[in-house]
DOPALUM-487634 format. One record per residue (C-alpha): residue in three letters; x, y, z. Coordinates in Angstrom, 1 decimal. Layout:
N
REC type     px     py     pz
REC  ALA      X      Y      Z
...
end
This chain:
369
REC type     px     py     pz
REC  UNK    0.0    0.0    0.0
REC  UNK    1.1    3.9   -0.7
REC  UNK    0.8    6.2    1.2
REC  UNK    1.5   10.0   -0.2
REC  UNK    1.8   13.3    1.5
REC  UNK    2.1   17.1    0.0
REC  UNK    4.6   18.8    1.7
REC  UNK    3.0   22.2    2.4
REC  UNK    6.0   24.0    1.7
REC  UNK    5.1   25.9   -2.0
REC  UNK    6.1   29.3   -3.4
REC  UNK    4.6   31.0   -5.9
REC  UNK    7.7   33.3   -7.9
REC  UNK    6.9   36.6  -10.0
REC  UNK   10.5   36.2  -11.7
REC  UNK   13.4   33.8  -11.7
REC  UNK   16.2   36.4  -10.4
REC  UNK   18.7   35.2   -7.8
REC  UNK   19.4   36.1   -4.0
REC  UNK   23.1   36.1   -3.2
REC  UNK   23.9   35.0    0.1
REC  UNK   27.3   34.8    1.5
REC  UNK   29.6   31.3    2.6
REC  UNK   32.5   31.0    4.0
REC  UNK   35.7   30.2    2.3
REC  UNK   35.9   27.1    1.3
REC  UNK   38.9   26.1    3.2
REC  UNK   37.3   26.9    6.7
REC  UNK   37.6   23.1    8.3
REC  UNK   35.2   21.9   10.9
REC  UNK   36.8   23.0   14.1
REC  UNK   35.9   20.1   16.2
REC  UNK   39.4   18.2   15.9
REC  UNK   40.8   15.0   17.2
REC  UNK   44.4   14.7   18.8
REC  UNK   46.6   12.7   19.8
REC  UNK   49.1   12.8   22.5
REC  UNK   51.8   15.0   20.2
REC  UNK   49.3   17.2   18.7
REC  UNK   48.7   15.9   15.4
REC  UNK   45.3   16.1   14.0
REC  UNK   44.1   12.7   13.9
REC  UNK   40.4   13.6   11.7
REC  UNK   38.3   16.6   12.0
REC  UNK   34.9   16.3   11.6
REC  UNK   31.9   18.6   12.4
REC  UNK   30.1   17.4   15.5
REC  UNK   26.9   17.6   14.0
REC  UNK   26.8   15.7   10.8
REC  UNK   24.4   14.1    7.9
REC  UNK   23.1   10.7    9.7
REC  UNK   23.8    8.4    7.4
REC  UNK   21.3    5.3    8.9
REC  UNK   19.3    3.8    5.8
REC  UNK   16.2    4.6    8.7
REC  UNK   17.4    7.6    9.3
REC  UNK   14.5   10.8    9.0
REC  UNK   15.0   13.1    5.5
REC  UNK   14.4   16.8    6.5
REC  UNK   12.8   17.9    3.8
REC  UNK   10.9   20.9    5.4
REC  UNK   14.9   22.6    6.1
REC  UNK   15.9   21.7    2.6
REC  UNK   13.0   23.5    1.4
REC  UNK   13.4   26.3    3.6
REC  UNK   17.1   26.4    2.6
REC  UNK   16.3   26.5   -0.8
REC  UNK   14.4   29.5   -0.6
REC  UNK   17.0   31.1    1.5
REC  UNK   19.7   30.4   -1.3
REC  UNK   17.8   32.2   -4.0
REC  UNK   15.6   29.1   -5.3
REC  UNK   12.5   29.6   -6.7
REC  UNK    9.0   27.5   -8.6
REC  UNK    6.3   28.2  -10.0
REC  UNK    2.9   29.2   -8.7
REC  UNK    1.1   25.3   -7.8
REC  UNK    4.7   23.6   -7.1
REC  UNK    4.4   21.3   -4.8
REC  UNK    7.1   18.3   -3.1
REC  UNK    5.1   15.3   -2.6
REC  UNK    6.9   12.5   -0.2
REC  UNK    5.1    9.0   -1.4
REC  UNK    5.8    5.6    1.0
REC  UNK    5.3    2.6   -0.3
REC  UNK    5.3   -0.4    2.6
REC  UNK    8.2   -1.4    3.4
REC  UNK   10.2    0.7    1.1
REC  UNK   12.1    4.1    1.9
REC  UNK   10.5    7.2    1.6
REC  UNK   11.2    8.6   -1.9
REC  UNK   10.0   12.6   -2.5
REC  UNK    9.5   14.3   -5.8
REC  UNK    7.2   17.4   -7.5
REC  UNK    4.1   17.8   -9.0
REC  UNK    2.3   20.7   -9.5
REC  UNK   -1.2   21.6   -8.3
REC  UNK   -2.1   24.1  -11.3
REC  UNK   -2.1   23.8  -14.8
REC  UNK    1.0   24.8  -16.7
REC  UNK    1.0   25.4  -20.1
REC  UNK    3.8   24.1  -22.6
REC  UNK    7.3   26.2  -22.1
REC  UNK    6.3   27.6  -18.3
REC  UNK    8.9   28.3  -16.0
REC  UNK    9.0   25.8  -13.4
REC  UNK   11.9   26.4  -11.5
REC  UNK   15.2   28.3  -11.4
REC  UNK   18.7   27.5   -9.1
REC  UNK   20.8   29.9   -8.8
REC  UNK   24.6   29.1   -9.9
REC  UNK   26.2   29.8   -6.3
REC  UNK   24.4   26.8   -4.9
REC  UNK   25.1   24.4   -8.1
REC  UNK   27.8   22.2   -7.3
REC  UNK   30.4   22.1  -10.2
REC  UNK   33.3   19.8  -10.9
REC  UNK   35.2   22.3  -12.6
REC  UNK   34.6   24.4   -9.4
REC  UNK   35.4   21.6   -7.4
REC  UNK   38.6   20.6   -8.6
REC  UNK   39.7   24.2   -8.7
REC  UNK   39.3   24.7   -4.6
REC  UNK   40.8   21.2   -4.2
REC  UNK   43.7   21.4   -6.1
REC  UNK   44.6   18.9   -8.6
REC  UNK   45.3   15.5   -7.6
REC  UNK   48.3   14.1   -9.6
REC  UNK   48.5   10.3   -7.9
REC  UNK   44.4   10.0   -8.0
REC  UNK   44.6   11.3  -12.3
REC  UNK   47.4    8.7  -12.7
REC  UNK   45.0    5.7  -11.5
REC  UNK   42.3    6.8  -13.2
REC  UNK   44.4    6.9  -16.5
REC  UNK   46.4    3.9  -15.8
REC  UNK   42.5    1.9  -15.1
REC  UNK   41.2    3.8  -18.6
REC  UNK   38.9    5.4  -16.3
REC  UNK   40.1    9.1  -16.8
REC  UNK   36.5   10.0  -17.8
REC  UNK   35.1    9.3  -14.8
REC  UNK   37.8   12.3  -12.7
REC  UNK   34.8   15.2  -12.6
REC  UNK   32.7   12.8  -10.8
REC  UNK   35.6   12.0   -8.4
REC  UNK   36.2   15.5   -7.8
REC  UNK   32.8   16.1   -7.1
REC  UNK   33.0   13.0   -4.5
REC  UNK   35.7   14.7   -2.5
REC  UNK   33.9   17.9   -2.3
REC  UNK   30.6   15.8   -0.8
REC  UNK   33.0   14.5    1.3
REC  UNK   34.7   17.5    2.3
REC  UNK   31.2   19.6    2.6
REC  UNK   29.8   16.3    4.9
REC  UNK   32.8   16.6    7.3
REC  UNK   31.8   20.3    8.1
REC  UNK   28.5   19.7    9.5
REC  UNK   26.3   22.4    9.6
REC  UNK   28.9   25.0    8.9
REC  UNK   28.2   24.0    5.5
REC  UNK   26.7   25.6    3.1
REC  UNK   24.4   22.7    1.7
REC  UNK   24.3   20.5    5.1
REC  UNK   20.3   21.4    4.7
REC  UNK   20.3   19.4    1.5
REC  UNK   22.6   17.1    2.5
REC  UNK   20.8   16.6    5.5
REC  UNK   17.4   15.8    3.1
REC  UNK   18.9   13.2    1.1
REC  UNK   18.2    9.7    0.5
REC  UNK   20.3    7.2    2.2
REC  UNK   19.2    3.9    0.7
REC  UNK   20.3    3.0   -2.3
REC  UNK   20.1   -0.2   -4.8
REC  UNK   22.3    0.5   -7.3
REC  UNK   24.9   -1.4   -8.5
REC  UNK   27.8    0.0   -6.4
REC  UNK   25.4   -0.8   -3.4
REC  UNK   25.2   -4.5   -4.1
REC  UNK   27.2   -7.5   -2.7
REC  UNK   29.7   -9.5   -5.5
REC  UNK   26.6  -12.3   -4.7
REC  UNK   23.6  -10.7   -5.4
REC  UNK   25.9   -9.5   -9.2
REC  UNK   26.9  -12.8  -10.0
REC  UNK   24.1  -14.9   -8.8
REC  UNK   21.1  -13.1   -8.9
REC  UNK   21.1  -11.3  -11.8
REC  UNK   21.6  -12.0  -16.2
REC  UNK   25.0  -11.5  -17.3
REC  UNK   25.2   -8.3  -18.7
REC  UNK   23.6   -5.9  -16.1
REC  UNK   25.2   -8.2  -13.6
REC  UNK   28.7   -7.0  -15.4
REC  UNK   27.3   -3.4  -15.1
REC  UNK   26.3   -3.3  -11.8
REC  UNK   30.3   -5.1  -10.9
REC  UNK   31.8   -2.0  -13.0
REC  UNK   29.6    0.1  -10.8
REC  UNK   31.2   -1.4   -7.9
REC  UNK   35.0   -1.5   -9.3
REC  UNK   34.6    2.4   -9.5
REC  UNK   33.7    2.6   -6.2
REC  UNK   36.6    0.9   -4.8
REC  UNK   38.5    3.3   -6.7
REC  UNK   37.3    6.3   -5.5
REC  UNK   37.6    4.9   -2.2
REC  UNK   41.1    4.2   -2.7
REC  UNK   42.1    7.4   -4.0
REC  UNK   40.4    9.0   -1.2
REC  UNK   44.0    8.8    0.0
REC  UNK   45.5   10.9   -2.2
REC  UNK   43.3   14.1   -1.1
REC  UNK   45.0   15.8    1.8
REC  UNK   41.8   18.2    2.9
REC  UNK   40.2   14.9    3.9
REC  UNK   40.6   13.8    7.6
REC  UNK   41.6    9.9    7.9
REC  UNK   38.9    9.7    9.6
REC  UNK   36.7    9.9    6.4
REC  UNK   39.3    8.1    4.5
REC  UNK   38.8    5.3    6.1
REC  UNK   34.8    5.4    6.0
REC  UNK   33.3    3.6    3.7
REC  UNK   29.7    3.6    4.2
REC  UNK   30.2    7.5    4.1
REC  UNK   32.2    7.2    0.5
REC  UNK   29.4    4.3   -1.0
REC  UNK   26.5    7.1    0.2
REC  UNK   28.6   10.2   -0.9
REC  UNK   29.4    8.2   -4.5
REC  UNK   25.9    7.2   -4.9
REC  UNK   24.8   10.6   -4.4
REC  UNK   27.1   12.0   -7.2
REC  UNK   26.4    9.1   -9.7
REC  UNK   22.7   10.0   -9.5
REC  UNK   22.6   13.3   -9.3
REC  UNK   25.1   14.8  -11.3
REC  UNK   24.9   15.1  -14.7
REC  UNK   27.0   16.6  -17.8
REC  UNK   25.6   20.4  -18.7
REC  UNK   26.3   20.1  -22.3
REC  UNK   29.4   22.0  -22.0
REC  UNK   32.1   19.9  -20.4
REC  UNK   31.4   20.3  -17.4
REC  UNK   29.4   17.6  -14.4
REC  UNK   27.3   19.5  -12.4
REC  UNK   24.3   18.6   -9.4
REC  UNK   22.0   20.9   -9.1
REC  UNK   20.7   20.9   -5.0
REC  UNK   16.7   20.8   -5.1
REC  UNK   16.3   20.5   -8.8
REC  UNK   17.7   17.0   -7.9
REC  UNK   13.9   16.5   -6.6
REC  UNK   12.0   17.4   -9.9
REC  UNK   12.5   13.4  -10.4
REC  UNK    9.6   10.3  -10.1
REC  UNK    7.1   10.1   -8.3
REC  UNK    5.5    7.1  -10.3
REC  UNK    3.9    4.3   -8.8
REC  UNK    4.9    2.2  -11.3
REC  UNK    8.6    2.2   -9.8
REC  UNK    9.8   -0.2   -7.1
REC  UNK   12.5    0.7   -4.6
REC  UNK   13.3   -2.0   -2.1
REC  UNK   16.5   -4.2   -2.7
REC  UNK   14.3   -7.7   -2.5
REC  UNK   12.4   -5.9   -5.6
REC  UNK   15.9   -4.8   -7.2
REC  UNK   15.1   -1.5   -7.6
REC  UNK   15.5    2.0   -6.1
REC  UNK   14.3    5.9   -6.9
REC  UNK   16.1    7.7   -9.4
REC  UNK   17.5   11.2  -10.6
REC  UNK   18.1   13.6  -13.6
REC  UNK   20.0   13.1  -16.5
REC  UNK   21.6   16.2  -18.2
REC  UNK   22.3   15.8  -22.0
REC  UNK   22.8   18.8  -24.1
REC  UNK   20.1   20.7  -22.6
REC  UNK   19.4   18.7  -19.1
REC  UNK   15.8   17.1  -19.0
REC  UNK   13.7   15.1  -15.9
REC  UNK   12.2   11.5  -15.5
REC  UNK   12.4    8.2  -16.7
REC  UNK    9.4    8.4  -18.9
REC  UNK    8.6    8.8  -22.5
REC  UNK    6.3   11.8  -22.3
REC  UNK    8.6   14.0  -19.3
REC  UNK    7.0   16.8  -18.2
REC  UNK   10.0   19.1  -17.8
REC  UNK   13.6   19.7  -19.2
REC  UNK   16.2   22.6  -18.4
REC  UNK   18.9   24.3  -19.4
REC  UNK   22.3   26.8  -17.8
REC  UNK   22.5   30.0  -18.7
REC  UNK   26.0   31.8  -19.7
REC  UNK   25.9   32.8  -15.4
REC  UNK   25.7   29.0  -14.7
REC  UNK   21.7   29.4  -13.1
REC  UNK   19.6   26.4  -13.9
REC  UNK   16.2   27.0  -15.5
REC  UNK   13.5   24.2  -15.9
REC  UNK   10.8   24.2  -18.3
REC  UNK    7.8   22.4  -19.0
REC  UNK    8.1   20.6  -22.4
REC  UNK    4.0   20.3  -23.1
REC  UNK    0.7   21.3  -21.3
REC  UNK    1.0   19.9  -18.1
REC  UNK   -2.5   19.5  -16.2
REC  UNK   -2.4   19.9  -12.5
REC  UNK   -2.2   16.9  -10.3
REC  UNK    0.6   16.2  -12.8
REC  UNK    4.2   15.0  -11.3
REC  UNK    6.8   16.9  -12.3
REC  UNK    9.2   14.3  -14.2
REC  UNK   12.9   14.2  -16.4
REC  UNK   13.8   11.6  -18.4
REC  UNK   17.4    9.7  -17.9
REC  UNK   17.6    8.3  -21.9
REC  UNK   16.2   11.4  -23.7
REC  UNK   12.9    8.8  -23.8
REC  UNK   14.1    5.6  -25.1
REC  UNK   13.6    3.2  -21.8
REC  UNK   13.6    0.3  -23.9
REC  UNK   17.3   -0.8  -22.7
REC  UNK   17.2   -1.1  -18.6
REC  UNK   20.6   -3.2  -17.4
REC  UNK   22.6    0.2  -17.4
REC  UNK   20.2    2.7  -15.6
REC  UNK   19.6   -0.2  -13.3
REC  UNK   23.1   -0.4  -12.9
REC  UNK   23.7    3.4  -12.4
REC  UNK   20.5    4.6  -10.6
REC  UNK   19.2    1.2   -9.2
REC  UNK   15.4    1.2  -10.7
REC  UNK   12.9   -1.1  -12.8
REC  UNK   10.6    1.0  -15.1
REC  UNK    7.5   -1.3  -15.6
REC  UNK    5.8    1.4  -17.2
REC  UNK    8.4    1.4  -20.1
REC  UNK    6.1    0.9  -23.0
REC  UNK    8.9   -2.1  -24.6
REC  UNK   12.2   -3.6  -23.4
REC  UNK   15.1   -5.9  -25.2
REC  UNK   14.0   -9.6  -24.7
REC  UNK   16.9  -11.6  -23.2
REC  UNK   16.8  -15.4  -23.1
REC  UNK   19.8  -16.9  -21.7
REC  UNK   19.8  -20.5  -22.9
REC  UNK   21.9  -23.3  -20.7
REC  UNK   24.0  -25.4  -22.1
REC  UNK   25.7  -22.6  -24.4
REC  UNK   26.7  -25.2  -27.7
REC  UNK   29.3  -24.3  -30.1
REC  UNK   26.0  -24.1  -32.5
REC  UNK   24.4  -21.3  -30.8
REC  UNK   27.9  -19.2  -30.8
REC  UNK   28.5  -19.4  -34.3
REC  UNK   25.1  -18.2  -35.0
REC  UNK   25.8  -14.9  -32.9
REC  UNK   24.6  -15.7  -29.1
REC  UNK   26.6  -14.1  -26.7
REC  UNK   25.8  -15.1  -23.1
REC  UNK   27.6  -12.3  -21.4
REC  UNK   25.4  -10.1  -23.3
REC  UNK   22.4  -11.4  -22.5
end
């Protein structure tokens, strides 16, 4: 059974136009450090930080309020909706409560709160030993998202002297993607070839974990966390995207225009889990066919969303993830950790057992199957 609630928290906006609001430097640490007996810093983290408990409560109320605070602002009807599914964690996403014609602005964030890799690898400094792994595993495509790990990382071990612990604070915790699955449940319980994806997925993990190491603004205390680098790596590998411009960005509460659809299952025994944004050229929301809203940056780095048809109200607010084609689902399970049973088709896969010499020369490949 479902149960859904509206979050009360809605703004109605006369014009997308930022409010600045000051941060600190980036290099303020948390001040809260741990020595020992010769004075050397052994970690430093905030005393109040993100609880990182798959049970643990989402404050979405503060993220919304922080939102607002930072400059954030929707359309007249937009509305977060938490929906709860028994025995499955709570997943929140937007709909709207009025109609909204085709091309309406629906939301704007304003660049200052946008978390950028670019930006990111600029405070942190280059990594030289972290780059060499990356190139040395052919994985040198994957470094924005690493630097945008270590800044997660480096924003959680601040608490709430940082600037996005409100969002932080409101994020999911539960995750069933492939990095958050045991070697077992890839080998043995699922087809070869998203069972192959969802191993990569985990392989990269234990990367980034290992190069954690290389990062000197990260206590050993963190360094040597890993349920805190699996949560901070799932975070960036579902919500941050490419802008179209070489850059990988996440975009703090336009990360919760996603799916609200009860046509999605979450839990792990279900092998599934919510999802987030994709950004192609111009970034666009949901998993569906028909998605209800798509954005774009402007030359300042704000995000604007639009809605790409008219949208009635009671609609969700939704981006798509494959620019609509859903019909190929072993990597977004892999990467975001979902099962679409509304997709309107999907690839048939039979995996036949024995594999004869017969079947290969005709073209069947069981690790693609």
């Amino acid at each position: 059974m479902k149960n859904i609630l509206i979050l009360t928290i809605s703004w109605a906006v006369s014009s997308f136009r930022p409010t600045i609001i000051p941060r600190s430097p980036f290099y303020v640490k948390a001040t809260n450090k741990i020595l020992n007996k010769w004075g050397n810093e052994l970690f430093s983290v905030s005393s109040t930080t993100t609880d990182l408990e798959e049970t643990a409560q989402r404050d979405i109320a503060s993220m919304d309020e922080w939102a607002s605070a930072c400059g954030v602002e929707r359309c007249q009807g937009f509305q977060l909706v938490a929906t709860n599914k028994e025995n499955e964690p709570l997943d929140v996403g937007a709909m709207t409560t009025v109609d909204l014609p085709a091309e309406s602005p629906v939301l704007f964030v304003p660049s200052h709160i946008i978390i950028s890799a670019d930006q990111s690898k600029n405070e942190i400094g280059y990594i030289e030993a972290a780059e060499n792994l990356f190139y040395k595993l052919g994985t040198i495509d994957h470094t924005p998202y690493f630097y945008l790990f270590l800044k997660l990382l480096i924003e959680y071990e601040l608490g709430e002297e940082s600037l996005w612990y409100p969002w932080l604070n409101s994020l999911p915790r539960y995750f069933s993607t492939g990095a958050s699955m045991t070697h077992f449940c890839c080998q043995d319980c699922l087809p070869p070839l998203v069972g192959n994806l969802a191993l990569s997925e985990r392989t990269r993990f234990r990367q980034f974990f290992k190069s954690i190491s290389y990062c000197d603004l990260i206590s050993q205390y963190t360094k040597a966390d890993k349920k805190l680098a699996k949560w901070a790596f799932n975070i960036v590998y579902t919500r941050g995207f490419e802008d179209g411009y070489g850059d990988v960005k996440i975009v703090p509460f336009g990360d919760y225009v996603s799916c609200i659809d009860p046509y999605l299952s979450r839990s792990r025994e279900k092998i599934a889990d919510s999802f987030r944004h994709n950004f192609f050229r111009r970034p666009q929301f949901n998993h569906d066919t028909n998605w209800e809203i798509q954005g774009q940056y402007d030359d300042q780095g704000n995000y604007y969303a639009y809605t790409t048809y008219d949208v009635p109200a009671g609609s969700p607010l939704r981006m798509t993830y494959t620019a609509g084609d859903s019909s190929n689902p072993s990597f977004l399970f892999a990467r975001y950790g979902f099962l679409d049973e509304s997709s309107p088709a999907t690839f048939c896969k039979i995996l036949i057992e024995p594999v004869t010499q017969e079947l290969v020369d005709t073209g069947y490949s069981h690790e693609r199957m």
